[in-house]
C-alpha positions in Angstrom: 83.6 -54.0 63.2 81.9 -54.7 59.3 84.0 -58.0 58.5 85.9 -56.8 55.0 85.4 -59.7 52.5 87.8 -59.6 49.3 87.4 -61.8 46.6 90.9 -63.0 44.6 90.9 -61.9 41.2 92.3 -65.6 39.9 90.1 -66.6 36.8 92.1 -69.3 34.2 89.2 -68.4 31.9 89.6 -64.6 32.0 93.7 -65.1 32.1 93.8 -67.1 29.0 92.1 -64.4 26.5 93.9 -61.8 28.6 97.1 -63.3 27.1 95.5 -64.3 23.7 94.2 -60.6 23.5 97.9 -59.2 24.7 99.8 -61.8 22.6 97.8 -60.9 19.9 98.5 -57.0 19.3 100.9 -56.4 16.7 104.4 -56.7 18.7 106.7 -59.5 19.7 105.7 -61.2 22.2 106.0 -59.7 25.6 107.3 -56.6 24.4 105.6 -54.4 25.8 107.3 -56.1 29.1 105.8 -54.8 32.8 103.0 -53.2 31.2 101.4 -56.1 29.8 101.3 -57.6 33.5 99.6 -54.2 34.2 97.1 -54.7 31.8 96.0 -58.5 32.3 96.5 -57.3 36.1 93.9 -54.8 35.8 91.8 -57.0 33.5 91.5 -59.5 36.4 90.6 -56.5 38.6 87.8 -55.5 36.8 87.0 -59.3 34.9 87.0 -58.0 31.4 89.2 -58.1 28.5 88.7 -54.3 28.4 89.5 -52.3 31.6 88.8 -48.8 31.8 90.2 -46.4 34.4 87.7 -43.9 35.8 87.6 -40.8 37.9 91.3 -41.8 39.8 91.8 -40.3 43.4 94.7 -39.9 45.6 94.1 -39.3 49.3 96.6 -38.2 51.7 96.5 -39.3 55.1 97.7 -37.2 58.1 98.8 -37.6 61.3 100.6 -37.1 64.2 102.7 -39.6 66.8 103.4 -39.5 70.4 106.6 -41.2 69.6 108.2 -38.4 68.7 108.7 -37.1 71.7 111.8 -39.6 71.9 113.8 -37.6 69.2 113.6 -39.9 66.4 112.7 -37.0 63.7 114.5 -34.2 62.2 111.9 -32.0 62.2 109.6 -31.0 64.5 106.4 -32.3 65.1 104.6 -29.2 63.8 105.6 -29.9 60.1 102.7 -32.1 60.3 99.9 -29.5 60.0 101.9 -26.9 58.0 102.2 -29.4 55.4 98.6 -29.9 55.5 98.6 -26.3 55.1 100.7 -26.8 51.8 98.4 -29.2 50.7 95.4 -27.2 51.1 97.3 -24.4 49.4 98.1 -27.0 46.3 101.9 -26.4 47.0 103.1 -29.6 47.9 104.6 -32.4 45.5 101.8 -34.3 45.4 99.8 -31.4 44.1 101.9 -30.8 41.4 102.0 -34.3 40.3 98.1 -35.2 40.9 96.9 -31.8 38.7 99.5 -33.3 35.6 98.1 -36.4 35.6 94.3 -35.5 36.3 94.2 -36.9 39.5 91.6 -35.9 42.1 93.3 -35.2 45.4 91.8 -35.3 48.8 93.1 -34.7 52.0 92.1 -36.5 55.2 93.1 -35.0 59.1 93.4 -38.4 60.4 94.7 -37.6 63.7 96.8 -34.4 63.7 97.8 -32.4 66.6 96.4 -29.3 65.4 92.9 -27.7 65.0 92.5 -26.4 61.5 89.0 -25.4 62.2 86.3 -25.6 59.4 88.5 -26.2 56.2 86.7 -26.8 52.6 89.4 -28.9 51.3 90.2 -30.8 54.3 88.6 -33.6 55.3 87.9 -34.2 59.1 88.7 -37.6 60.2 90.7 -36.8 63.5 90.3 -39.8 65.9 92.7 -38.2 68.6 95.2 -35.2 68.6 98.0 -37.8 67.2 98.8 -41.4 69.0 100.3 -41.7 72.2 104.0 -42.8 72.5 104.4 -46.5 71.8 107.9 -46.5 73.6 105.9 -46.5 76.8 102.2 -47.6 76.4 100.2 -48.7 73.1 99.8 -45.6 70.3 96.4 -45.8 70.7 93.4 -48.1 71.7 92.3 -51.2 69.9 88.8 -48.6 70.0 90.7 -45.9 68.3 92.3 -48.1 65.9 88.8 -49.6 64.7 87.6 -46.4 64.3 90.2 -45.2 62.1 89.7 -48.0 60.2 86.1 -47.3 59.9 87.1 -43.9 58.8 89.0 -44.8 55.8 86.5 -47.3 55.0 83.6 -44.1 54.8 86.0 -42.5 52.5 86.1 -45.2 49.9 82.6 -45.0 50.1 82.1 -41.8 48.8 84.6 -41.9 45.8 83.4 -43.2 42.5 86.8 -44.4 40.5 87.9 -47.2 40.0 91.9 -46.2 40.6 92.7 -45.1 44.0 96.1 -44.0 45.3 97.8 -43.8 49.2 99.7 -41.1 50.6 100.4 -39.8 54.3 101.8 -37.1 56.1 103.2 -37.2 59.4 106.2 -36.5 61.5 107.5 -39.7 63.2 105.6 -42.4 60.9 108.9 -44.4 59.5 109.5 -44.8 63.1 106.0 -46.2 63.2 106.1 -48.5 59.8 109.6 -49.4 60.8 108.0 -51.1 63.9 105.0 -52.6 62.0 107.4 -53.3 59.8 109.8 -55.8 62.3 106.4 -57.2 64.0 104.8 -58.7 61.5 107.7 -59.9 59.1 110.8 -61.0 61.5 113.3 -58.7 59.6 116.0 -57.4 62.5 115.2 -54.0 63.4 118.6 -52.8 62.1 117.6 -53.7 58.5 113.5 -51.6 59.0 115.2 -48.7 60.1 116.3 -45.7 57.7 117.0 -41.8 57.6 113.3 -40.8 57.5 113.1 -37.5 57.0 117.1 -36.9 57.1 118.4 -38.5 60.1 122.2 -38.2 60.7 123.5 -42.1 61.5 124.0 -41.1 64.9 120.1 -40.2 65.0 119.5 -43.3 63.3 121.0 -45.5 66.0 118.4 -43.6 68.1 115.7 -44.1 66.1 116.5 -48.3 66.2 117.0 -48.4 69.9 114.0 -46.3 71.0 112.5 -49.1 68.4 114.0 -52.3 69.9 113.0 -51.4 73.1 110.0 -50.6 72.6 109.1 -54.1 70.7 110.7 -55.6 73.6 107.8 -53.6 75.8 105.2 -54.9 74.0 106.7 -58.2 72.8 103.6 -60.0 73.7 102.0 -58.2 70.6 101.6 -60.4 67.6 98.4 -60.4 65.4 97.9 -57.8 62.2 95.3 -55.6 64.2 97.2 -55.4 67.5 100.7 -54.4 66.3 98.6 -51.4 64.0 96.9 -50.3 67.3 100.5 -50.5 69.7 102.8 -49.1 67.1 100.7 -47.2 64.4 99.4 -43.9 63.5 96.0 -42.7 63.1 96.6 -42.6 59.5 98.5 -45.4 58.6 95.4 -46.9 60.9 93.3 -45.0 58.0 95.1 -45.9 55.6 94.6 -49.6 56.2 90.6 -49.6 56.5 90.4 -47.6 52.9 92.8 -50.3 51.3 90.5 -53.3 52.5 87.4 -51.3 51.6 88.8 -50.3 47.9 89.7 -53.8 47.6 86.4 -55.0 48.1 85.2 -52.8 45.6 87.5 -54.4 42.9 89.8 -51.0 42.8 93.0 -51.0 41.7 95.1 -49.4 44.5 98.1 -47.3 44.0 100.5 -48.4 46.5 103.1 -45.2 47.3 106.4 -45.4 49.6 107.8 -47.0 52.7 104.6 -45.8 55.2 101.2 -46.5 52.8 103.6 -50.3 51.8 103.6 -50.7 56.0 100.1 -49.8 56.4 99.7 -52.6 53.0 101.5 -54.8 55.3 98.8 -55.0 57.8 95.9 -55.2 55.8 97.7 -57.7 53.7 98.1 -60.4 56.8 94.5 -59.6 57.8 93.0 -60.0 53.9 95.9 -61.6 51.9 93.8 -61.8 48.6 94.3 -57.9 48.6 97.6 -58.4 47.0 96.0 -59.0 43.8 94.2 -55.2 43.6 97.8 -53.5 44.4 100.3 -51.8 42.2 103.6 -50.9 43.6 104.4 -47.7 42.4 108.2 -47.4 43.4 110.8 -48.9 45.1 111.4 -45.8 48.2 115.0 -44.7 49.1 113.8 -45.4 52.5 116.0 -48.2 53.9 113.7 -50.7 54.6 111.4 -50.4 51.7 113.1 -52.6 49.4 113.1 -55.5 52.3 109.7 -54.7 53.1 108.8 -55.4 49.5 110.3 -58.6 49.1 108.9 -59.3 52.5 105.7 -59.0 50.6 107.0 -61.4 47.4 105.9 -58.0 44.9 107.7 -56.0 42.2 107.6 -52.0 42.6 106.9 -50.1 38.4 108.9 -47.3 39.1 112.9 -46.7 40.8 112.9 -43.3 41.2 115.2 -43.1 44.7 112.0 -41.2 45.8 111.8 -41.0 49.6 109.2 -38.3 49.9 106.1 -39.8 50.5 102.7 -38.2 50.1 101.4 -40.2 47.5 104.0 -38.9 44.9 105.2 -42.3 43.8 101.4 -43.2 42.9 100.6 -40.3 41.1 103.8 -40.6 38.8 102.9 -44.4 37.4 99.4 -43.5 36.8 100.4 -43.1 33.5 101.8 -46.5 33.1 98.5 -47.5 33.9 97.1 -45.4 31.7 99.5 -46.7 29.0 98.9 -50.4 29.8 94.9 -50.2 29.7 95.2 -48.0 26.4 97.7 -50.8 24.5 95.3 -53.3 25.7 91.8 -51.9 24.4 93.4 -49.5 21.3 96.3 -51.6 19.8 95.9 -53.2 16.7 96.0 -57.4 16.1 98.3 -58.7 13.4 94.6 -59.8 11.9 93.3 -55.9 11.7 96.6 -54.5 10.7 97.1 -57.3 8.1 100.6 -57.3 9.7 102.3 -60.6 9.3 103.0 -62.9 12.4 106.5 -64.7 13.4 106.3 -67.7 11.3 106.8 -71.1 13.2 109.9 -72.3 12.1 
């Protein structure tokens, strides 16, 4: 597997006329508050005092996961590929929110237990017909994981922005992230686990013993790549080859909920320098979310007490990224507006 190699964006030089060029517009110092770290963040990304955002991209990963079959969801497992359908059919959230914000949005089979056939808009990554169950044997192979990896790296390849956002689909995955989620942090389980998709408490207990005993299977299981291949899905596998390739490519990635932050986690341990390309959209509903957040020592834009998923939290603070690179390169200096500065005294 191609060794990913990310590069941290940490340049005094560059930092210091990022401030002098922020501090300088005409506003009281740090005004402008989060969206001035946006803009000397994405200044770093792309090493220039004047960032541009081009041709942004959302991409939706799908898939399905044999651990469902232990009655952790409230829906069925076929909601998978009819939302896939609703995607295709630009009915979903995400389509709504992508199309305001001129967003291109692609959709990726990543490992769905369904055969859509030849599909324009959909494209075919499918590794397996969904994981196996990780409550009694590894999700998939440490093969099929690679490849999924290779897969969303391939799909980086072929975009041309420099903004790209995460978002999944798939019946079963905050079981999956929850897991990831315990393994590679130390948080209890009790504290990973949430509602998912609406879970009564009752099924929530469930959800956190099918959990604990299934890390207690596979307890043996410790680094970044093994806990993706025994407890993740195809397309939070996806999902985590894409990051580290978009990453590489000095793109700023648009971090969405509780599932794309798990798959984050992962790629995070195996390349911690990709920390530095990331936006937290939003803080998720999810229980878990905020924990697994300040797991990773970052700061979500947005509170929204979103807990959809699907990339929705990353198309709604595009703007604010829009905002921060616009202040930045179209904002007057006190010396061009012949505004007067806060005196010293």
């Amino acid at each position: 597997m191609t060794t990913t190699n990310i590069i941290a964006t940490a340049n005094a030089a560059l930092e210091a006329e990022l401030a002098a060029a922020i501090n300088n517009k005409t506003k009281p110092l740090g005004s402008l508050g989060r969206l001035e770290q946006l803009a000397a963040q994405i200044g770093l990304i792309q090493q220039t005092t004047q960032p541009q955002l081009r041709d942004p991209a959302i991409i939706v990963f799908a898939g399905d996961h044999g651990v469902v079959a232990e009655g952790i969801s409230a829906f069925p497992q076929d909601v998978t590929w009819q939302m896939v359908e609703n995607f295709l059919a630009d009915g979903a959230a995400i389509n709504v929110f992508a199309r305001q914000n001129g967003i291109a949005l692609h959709v990726v089979d990543a490992g769905v237990n369904h055969d859509f056939g030849l599909r324009d808009k959909l494209l075919n990554k499918k590794v397996a017909a969904g994981t196996r169950n990780f409550a009694k044997e590894p999700a998939m192979t440490a093969a099929q994981c690679q490849a999924a990896m290779r897969n969303g790296a391939e799909l980086v390849a072929g975009l041309s922005g420099s903004v790209l956002g995460f978002g999944e689909m798939g019946i079963g995955n905050t079981t999956a992230a929850a897991a990831i989620m315990h393994k590679l942090t130390g948080i209890p389980v009790v504290d990973c686990v949430g509602a998912g998709t609406g879970l009564s408490s009752e099924g929530i207990r469930h959800k956190q013993a099918v959990i604990e005993a299934a890390v207690a299977l596979h307890a043996d299981v410790t680094q970044p790549a093994d806990v993706l291949a025994t407890f993740g899905g195809f397309e939070i596998a996806t999902m985590v080859g894409a990051m580290l390739a978009a990453a590489e490519r000095r793109m700023v990635l648009l971090i969405d909920g509780f599932i794309v932050t798990s798959a984050l986690l992962v790629a995070a341990r195996m390349q911690p320098a990709i920390l530095d390309y990331c936006v937290f959209s939003h803080q998720s509903d999810e229980s878990g979310h905020a924990r697994m957040l300040q797991a990773l020592h970052v700061k979500p834009v947005l509170q929204l007490d979103l807990r959809l998923g699907e990339g929705t939290g990353a198309a709604l603070v595009y703007p604010m990224l829009q905002a921060a690179v616009n202040f930045l390169n179209q904002m007057a200096t006190f010396s061009s507006a012949q505004v007067s500065e806060k005196s010293s005294g």
